[in-house]
N, C-alpha and C positions, 0 to 999 in steps of 0.2 A: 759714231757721230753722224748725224742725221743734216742731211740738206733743209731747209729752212725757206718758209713762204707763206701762201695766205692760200686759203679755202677757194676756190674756185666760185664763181658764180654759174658756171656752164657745167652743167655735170651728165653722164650718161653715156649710151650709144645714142641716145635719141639724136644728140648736139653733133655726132661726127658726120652724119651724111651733110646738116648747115656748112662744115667745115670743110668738107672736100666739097661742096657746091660752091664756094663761096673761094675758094682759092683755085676751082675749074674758071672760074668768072674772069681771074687774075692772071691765069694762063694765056702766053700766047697773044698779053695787050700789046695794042702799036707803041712804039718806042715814040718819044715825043722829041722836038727840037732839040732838047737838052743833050741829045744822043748824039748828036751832030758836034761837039765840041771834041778837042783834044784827048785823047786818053792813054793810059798807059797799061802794059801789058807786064806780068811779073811772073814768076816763080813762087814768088813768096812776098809778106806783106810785115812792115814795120812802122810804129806808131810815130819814129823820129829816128834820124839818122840811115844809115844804109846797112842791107843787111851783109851779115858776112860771108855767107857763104854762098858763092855762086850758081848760076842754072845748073851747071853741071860737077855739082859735090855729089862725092858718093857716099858718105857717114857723116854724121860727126863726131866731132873731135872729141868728147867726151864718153865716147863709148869703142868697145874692144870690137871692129866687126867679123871678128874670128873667134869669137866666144862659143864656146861651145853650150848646147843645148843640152837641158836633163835636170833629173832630182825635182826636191819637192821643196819649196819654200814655207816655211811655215812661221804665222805671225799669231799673236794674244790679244785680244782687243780687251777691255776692259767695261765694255755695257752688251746690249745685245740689240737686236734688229727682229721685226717682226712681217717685213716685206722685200718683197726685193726688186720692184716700181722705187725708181729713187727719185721721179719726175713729175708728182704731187705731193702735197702738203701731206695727207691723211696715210700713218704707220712711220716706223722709225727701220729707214732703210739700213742697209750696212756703212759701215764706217767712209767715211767722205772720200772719195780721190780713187775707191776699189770700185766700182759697178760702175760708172759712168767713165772712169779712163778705157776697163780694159774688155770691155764689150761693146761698145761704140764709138765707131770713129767718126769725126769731123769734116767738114773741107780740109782746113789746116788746121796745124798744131804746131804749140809751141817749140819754140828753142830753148835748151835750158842753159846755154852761157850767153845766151842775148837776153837785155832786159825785157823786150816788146814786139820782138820777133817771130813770125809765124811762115810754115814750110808747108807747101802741097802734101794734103792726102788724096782722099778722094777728089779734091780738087787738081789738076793738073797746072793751072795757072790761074789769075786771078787780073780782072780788070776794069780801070776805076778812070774815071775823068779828074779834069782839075779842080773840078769844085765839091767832089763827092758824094756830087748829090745820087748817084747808085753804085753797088759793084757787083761784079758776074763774076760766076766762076765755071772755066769748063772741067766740064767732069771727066775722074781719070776711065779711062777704058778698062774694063775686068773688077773696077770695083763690086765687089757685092758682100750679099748677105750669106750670112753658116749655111744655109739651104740653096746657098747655087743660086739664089736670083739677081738679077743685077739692082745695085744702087742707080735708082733713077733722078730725073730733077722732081718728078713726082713725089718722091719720097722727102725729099726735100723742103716742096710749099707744105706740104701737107706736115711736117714735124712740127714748124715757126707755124701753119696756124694753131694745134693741137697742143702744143707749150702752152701759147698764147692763150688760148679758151679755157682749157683744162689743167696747165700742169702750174705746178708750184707758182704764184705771183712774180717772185724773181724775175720771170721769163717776161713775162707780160709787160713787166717795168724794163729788162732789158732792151727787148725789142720793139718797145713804146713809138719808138722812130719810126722802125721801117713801117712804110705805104703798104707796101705789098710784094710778091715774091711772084717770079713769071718764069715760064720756060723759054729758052730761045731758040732759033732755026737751028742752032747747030745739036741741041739736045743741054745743053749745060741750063745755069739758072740765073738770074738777074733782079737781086734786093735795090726794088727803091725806096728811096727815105722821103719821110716827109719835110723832112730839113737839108738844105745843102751844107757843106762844111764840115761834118765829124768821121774824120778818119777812123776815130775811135771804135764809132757804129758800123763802121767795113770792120772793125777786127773783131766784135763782139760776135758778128751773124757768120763771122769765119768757125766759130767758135761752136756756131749751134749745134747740139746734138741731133742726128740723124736717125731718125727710128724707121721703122721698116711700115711702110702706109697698107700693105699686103697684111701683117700679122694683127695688125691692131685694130683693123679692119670691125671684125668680128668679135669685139671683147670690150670692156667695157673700162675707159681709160682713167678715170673717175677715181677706180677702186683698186687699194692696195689688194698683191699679189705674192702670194711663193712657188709661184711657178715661175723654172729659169726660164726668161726672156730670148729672145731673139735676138742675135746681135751682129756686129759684123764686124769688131774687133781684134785681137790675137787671143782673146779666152773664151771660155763659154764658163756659165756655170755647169756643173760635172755631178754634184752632189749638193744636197743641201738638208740641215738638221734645223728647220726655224730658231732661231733666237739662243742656239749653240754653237754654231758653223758652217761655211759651205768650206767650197772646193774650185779654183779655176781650174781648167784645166786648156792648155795650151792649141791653137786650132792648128794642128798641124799641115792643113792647107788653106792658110790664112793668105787672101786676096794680097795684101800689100807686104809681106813677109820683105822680102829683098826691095823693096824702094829704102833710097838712101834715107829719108826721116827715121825707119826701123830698125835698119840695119845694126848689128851687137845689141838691137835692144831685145827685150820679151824672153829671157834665156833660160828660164825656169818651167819646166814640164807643166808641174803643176802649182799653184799656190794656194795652200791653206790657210783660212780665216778662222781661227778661235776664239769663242766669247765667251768673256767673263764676268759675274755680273759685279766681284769686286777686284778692285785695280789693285790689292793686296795679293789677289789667289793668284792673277792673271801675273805678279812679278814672282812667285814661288813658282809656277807653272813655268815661268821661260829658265827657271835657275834648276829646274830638273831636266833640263832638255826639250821640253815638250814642247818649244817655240826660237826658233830662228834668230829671230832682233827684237829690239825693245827701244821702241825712245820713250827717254825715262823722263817723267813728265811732275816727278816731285823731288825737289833739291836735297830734302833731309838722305833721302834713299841714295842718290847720289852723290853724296856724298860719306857717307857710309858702310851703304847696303850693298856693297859690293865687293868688300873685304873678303874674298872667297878663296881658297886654293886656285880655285882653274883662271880666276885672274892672275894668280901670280905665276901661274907655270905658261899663261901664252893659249889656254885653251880657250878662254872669253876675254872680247876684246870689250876696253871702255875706251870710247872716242868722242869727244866733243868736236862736231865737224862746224867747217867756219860757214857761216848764214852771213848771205847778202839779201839784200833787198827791204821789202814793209812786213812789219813784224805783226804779229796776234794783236788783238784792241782788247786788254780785259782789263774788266773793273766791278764794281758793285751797280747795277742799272739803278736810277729812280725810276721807277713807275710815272710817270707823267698824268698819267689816267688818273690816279688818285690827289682826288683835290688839297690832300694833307701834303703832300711835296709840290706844290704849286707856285710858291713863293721861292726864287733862287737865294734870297737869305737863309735860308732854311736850309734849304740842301746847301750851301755851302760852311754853314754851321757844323753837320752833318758830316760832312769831308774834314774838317779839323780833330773830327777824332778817331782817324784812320792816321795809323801811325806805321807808316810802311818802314821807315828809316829802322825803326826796333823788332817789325818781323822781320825784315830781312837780317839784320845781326843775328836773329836769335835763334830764326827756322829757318829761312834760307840760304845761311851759310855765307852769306855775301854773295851770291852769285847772281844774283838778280838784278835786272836794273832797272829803275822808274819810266813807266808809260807816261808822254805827257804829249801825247800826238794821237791823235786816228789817223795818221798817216806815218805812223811811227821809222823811224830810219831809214826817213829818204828824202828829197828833196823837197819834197810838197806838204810837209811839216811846218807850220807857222815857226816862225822865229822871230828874236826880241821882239821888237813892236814892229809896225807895218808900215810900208815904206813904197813910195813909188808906186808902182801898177796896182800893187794889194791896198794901198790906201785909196787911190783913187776907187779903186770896186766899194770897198766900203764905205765909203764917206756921205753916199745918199741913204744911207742907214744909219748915223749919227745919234740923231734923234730916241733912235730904238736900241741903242743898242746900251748897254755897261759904259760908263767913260772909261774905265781902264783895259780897253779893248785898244784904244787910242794911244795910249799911255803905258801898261805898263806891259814886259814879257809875262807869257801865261806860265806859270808852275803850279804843281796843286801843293796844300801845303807841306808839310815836310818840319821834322824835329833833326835833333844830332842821336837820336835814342836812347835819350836819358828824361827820366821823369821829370824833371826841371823844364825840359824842352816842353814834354807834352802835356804838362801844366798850362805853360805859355798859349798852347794853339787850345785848349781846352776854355783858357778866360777869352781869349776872341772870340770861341765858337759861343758863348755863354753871348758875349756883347752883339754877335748877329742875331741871335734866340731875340732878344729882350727890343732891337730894333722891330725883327719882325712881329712884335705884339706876342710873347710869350712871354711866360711868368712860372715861377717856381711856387709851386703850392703843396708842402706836405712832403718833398721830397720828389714831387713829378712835376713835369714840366706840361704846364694847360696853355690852351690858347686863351684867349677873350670871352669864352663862352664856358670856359672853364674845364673842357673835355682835353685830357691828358692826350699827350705823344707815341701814338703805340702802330709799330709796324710790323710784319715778318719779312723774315730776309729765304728765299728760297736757294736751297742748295744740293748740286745733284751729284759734286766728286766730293769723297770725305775727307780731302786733304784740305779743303777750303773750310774745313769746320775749323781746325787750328788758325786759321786764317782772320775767319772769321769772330770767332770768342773772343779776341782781346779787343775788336772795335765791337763788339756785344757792348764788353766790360765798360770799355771808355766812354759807350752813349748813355750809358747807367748811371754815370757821374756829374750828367748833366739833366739825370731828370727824363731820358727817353727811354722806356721800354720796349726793345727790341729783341724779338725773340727768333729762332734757327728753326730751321723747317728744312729736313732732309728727307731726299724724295728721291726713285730711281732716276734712270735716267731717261726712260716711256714717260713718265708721272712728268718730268721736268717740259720735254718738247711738247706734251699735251697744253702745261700751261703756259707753256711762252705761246704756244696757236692763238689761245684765248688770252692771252695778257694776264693773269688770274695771279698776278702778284703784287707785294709792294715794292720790295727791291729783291735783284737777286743776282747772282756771279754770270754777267755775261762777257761775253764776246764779240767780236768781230774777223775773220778770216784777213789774213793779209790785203790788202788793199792795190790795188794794179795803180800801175806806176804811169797813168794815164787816165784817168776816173772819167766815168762818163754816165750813162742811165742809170745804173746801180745804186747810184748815190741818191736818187728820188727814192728807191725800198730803203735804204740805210735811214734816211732823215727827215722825208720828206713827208707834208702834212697828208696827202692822201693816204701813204702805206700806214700812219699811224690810226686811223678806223677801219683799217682791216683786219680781221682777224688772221693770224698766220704771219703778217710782212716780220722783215728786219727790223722795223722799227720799235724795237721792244722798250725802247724808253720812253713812247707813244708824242716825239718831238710833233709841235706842230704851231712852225712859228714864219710866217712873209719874210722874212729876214731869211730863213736859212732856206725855204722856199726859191727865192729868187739867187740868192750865190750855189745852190742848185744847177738852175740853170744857166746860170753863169762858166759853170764848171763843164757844162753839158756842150754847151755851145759857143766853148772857146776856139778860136779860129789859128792861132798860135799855140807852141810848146810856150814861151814866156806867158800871155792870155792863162794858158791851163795851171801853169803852177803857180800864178798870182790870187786866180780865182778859187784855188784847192785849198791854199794857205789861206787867204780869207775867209774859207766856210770851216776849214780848221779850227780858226782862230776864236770866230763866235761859237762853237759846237765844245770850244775848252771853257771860254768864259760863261758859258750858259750852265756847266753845272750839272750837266742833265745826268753825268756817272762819277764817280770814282776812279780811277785809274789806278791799275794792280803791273805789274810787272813784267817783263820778260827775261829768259838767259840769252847770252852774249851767243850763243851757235844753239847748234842742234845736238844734245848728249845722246847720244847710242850704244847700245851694249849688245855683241851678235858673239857670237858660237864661228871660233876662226876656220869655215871650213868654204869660205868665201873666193871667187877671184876678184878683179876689182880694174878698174879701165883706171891709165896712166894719170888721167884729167877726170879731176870730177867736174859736173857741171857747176858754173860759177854762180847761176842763180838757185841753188839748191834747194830744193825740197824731199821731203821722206820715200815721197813716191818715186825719185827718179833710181834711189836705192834699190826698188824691187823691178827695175826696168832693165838697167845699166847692170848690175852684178850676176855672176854665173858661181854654179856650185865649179870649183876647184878638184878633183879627183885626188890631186896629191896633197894639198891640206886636208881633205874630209877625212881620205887614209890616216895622215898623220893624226889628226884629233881623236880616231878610235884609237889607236893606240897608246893614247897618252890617258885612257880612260872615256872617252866621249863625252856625250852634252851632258855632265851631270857637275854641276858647283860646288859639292861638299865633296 
C-alpha cells in the first residue's frame, strides 16, 4: 500500500539549490520577543495529559529488553511496489509503515501504550513556550547517518523544506503552519509557526521525517527510485527485486541501538518483504511456510481457511489481537468531481441500496461491524445529536447545512437482512430519486434531460467484488446502471492521483486522536483540485472548510473534540461515501516459532509486531520437529 498525495508543483534539481538557499535565509534568524516568554523543557512530548514515563526510563514496558537478536523475519504482501522513494506522489512505494518506520528516524517517536505520546530520538529533549507559538529540539550527540555522518540541524531545515516543495502534498498540508525552521546557538533546531496555540503542530514536526541534505544533494527528488536510499534508521535495505521483494537488513551498528525508545525493539536480523500480485497466492504462499505472519484481511478466509492440521497441533497460530484506538475509514467514495453525484439526494438514494446488514450475515460472518464515523472508535466520533460546544460550533452554519444535522443521530441506513427490509430502504431510495427530478423510463432511471444513471465503480482487492455485486444488483432495481471495473493495484493509485473515477472502495488510515493540519488534505476544498491529495471524494464545501479550521485551531482538548465531532457530523450528513465496515481487533495468523514481550502495546498496531517480537530458538526447534512451516 502506497503513501498517498498530490503532484508537486516544484519539481527537479533545478528547485533544491531555491530550497537550501531559502531555508540558508532561515538559519540562524534573531529570536523575536516571543522568546522571552515562559517555557518548558521535556523529554518527551504529549498532546494531553502527562506522559508516563520518566526522563530517566530505560525500556518500555511493552517490550523484552533482553530479547535476543537474529533469524530472518518474513512477511507476504499482497500488491507490489515499483520504487522505493516513499516521499512523493509519482510510483507505488512498498507497503505503508516498512520504508519510512525502519530507515528513517525522527526527532521523536511514538509510544505505543500511550495514546499521544512522543519520546526523544534523535531529539535529546524538546522545548516549547506557553503559547506555542514555536518548538526546538536539541539534537542527540552521535546521531547519524549508515555512512558515519552526523544528523545535523541542517539536515533537518532542509527535509521540512524538500517534503514541503517536492514531496507528497500530505507534507505541505501538514506543515502548512510552520514559518520556518532555524538552527540555534547551541547546534539544535527551532520550528516556528505561523499560528500561536497548536500543540498538535509541535507533535506533527516532531514527527517529520529526516532525510540526509548530503545524499539528495546531488539526485533528483522529483523522481521515483530503486535504488536503496540512505537512511539512518536500524535497517537498510540489503537486497531488492523491483515489484517482487526487498530485504531489510539489520544496522548492526545502529546510532541509537541502546537508547531506552529501542531498547527489546528491532530484534530480527533481517526482514523480508514478499509481493504478491494476488492476495489468494500471497495466503497459499504463507500456508507453505514461505511467510512468517499474515493479517488476514478477508472474513470468509477466516473464518474458514484456516481449518489446517498445523493449526490444530499448535504449529500455526490464529489470534485475534484486541485493537484500541481509531479504526480504517472504508466505504464506497462519490466522486464529487462528476456533476451526476452533485445532488446529496441522489447519493443518499444511492446509500439505501447498500445493504451491509445482509453482507455481513452472509460474507462476513458476523464479524464486522458498521463504520458510521471518520473518526471511528473514539471520542471524537459525533454522537446522537449535537449538544453544547458542538452546537454552539455549528449553529452559524444552520442555514447551510441538512436540518437533520440539528435533529437527528447520524446512522447510514441499514435493513434486519431480509428482503422485506431492503424492499423498504429500496422504496425510499426510489422516493429521493423522484424528489431529485428523476424518472423511470423503460426500465432506466433518466434525469430531466432524459440521459439515463450510469456509473463505474473502481476496484483494486477482489474481495470487494463479492462485496460489491449485490449493491451492483440492488442499483439495477432502481433503474441505475452500475458497472465493476477491476484494476491492479498501480492502475488503482494511478487513478485516485487523477481522480479518474466515479465511485470507488476507499479509505482512510486511522485517524490521530488529536486532528490537526491533515484534515485540510482529508476534506478540505483546496486538496480537492489537486491532483494526488486525500481528498478523493473531491469535497469542497465553506462549511466543512471552516470547522477545519476550527479543528485546526482549537485551543482546548474539550474545543478539539467538539470541533472534530462537528466536522464529523457534517462530513456523515453530507453523504459524500458509503460506509463499509471494520473487525472488532486485528486477526493474525503466524508460524509459532515466535518470543513475544509480557505486555503488548495497548495502542496496537501490525507494525509494532515486527519491532517488539524476537525469533524464540526453542519454539523454532520445536516447530521443525513437529514438521515445520508447512499447513497440510
Amino acid at each position: 500500500m502506497r503513501r498517498d498525495g498530490i503532484h508537486p508543483n516544484i519539481r527537479g534539481r533545478l528547485c533544491i539549490p531555491l530550497i537550501l538557499l531559502a531555508c540558508c535565509l532561515g538559519s540562524g534568524a534573531a529570536f523575536s520577543q516571543q522568546d522571552a516568554q515562559a517555557t518548558h523543557t521535556s523529554h518527551g512530548l504529549t498532546l494531553y495529559g502527562e506522559l508516563k514515563y520518566a526522563p530517566d526510563f530505560t525500556h518500555f514496558d511493552y517490550v523484552n529488553p533482553d530479547a535476543p537478536k537474529g533469524g530472518t523475519f518474513t512477511y507476504a504482501w499482497g500488491n507490489s511496489f515499483d520504487t522505493l522513494h516513499p516521499f512523493i506522489v509519482v510510483g507505488t512505494p512498498p507497503a505503508f509503515l516498512t520504508i519510512e518506520t525502519v530507515l528513517y528516524d525522527r526527532l521523536m517517536i511514538r509510544s505505543g501504550d500511550e495514546a499521544t505520546s512522543m519520546y526523544g530520538l534523535i531529539a535529546e529533549s524538546v522545548t516549547y513556550p506557553d503559547d506555542f507559538s514555536w518548538v526546538e529540539f536539541k539534537l542527540r550527540r552521535g546521531a547519524r547517518w549508515h555512512d558515519g555522518k552526523p544528523i545535523t540541524a541542517d539536515d533537518i531545515i532542509f527535509s521540512l523544506g524538500i517534503l514541503k516543495a517536492q514531496g507528497s502534498p500530505q507534507y505541505r498540508n501538514d506543515y502548512a503552519e510552520v514559518d520556518r525552521a532555524e538552527t540555534t546557538e547551541s547546534g539544535g533546531v527551532r520550528f516556528r509557526f505561523k499560528n500561536a496555540g497548536s500543540r498538535s503542530l509541535a507533535y506533527s514536526v516532531a514527527s517529520l521525517p529526516i532525510l540526509p541534505k548530503h545524499y539528495w544533494q546531488g539526485r533528483d527528488f522529483s523522481k521515483p527510485t530503486v535504488e536503496p536510499p540512505l537512511g539512518s534508521g536500524p535497517y537498510r535495505i540489503s537486497k531488492v527485486d523491483p515489484g517482487r521483494a526487498y530485504t531489510l537488513e539489520r544496522v548492526r551498528d545502529y546510532w541509537a541501538m541502546d537508547l531506552p525508545v529501542n531498547k527489546g525493539r528491532w530484534n530480527f536480523d533481517f526482514i523480508q518483504h514478499d509481493y504478491y500480485r494476488d492476495i489468494a497466492v500471497s495466503f497459499e504462499a504463507f500456508m507453505a511456510g514461505k511467510a512468517d505472519l499474515r493479517w488476514e484481511t478477508l472474513p470468509a478466509q477466516w473464518a474458514t481457511g484456516y481449518d489446517r492440521p498445523a493449526v490444530k497441533d499448535g504449529r500455526l497460530i490464529k489470534e485475534m489481537l484486541p485493537f484500541k484506538g481509531a479504526t480504517f475509514y472504508a466505504g464506497f467514495y462519490f466522486n464529487q468531481r462528476r456533476d451526476k453525484f452533485a445532488d446529496p439526494k441522489l447519493r443518499e438514494a444511492i446509500a439505501h441500496a447498500f445493504d451491509f446488514e445482509w453482507l455481513n450475515k452472509t460474507i462476513f460472518h458476523g464479524d464486522y461491524i458498521r463504520v458510521r464515523s471518520h473518526f471511528n472508535n473514539t471520542e471524537l466520533a459525533n454522537q446522537g445529536i449535537p449538544q453544547g460546544l458542538e452546537l454552539e460550533i455549528l449553529e452559524p452554519f444552520r442555514d447551510q447545512l441538512d436540518p437533520r444535522v440539528f435533529t437527528q443521530a447520524w446512522d447510514p441506513p441499514k435493513t434486519d437482512a431480509t428482503e422485506e427490509s431492503l424492499r423498504g430502504n429500496l422504496r425510499r431510495a426510489s422516493q429521493l430519486l423522484a424528489a431529485a427530478g428523476w424518472t423511470m423510463k423503460g426500465g432506466l432511471l433518466v434525469d430531466k434531460a432524459g440521459k439515463p444513471l450510469d456509473f463505474e465503480i473502481v476496484l483494486w482487492d477482489p474481495f470487494f467484488e463479492r462485496v460489491a455485486a449485490p449493491f451492483v444488483a440492488n442499483l439495477k432495481r432502481l433503474g441505475i446502471n452500475a458497472r465493476l471495473r477491476m484494476v491492479d493495484t498501480a492502475e488503482w493509485f494511478r487513478r485516485m492521483e487523477t481522480f479518474d473515477f466515479d465511485m470507488t472502495q476507499g479509505f482512510t488510515l486511522p485517524q490521530s486522536l488529536s486532528p490537526g493540519a491533515e484534515q485540510r488534505e482529508y476534506w478540505g476544498s483546496d486538496a480537492a483540485s489537486q491532483n494526488g491529495s486525500r481528498n478523493w471524494m473531491g469535497i469542497s464545501s465553506p462549511v466543512v472548510d471552516a470547522l477545519i479550521e476550527r479543528v485546526v485551531l482549537a485551543s482546548s482538548r474539550d474545543e478539539k473534540v467538539a470541533a472534530t465531532r462537528a466536522l464529523d457530523r457534517v462530513l456523515c450528513w453530507g453523504i459524500y461515501s458509503i460506509p463499509h465496515a471494520y473487525v472488532r481487533g486485528i486477526p493474525v495468523a503466524y508460524w509459532n516459532r515466535f518470543g513475544r514481550p509480557r505486555q503488548e502495546p495497548e495502542w496496537l498496531r501490525l507494525i509494532w509486531l515486527m519491532n517488539t517480537w524476537w525469533i524464540d530458538p526453542a519454539r523454532d526447534a520445536a516447530l521443525e520437529s513437529k514438521g515445520g512451516k508447512k499447513a497440510k
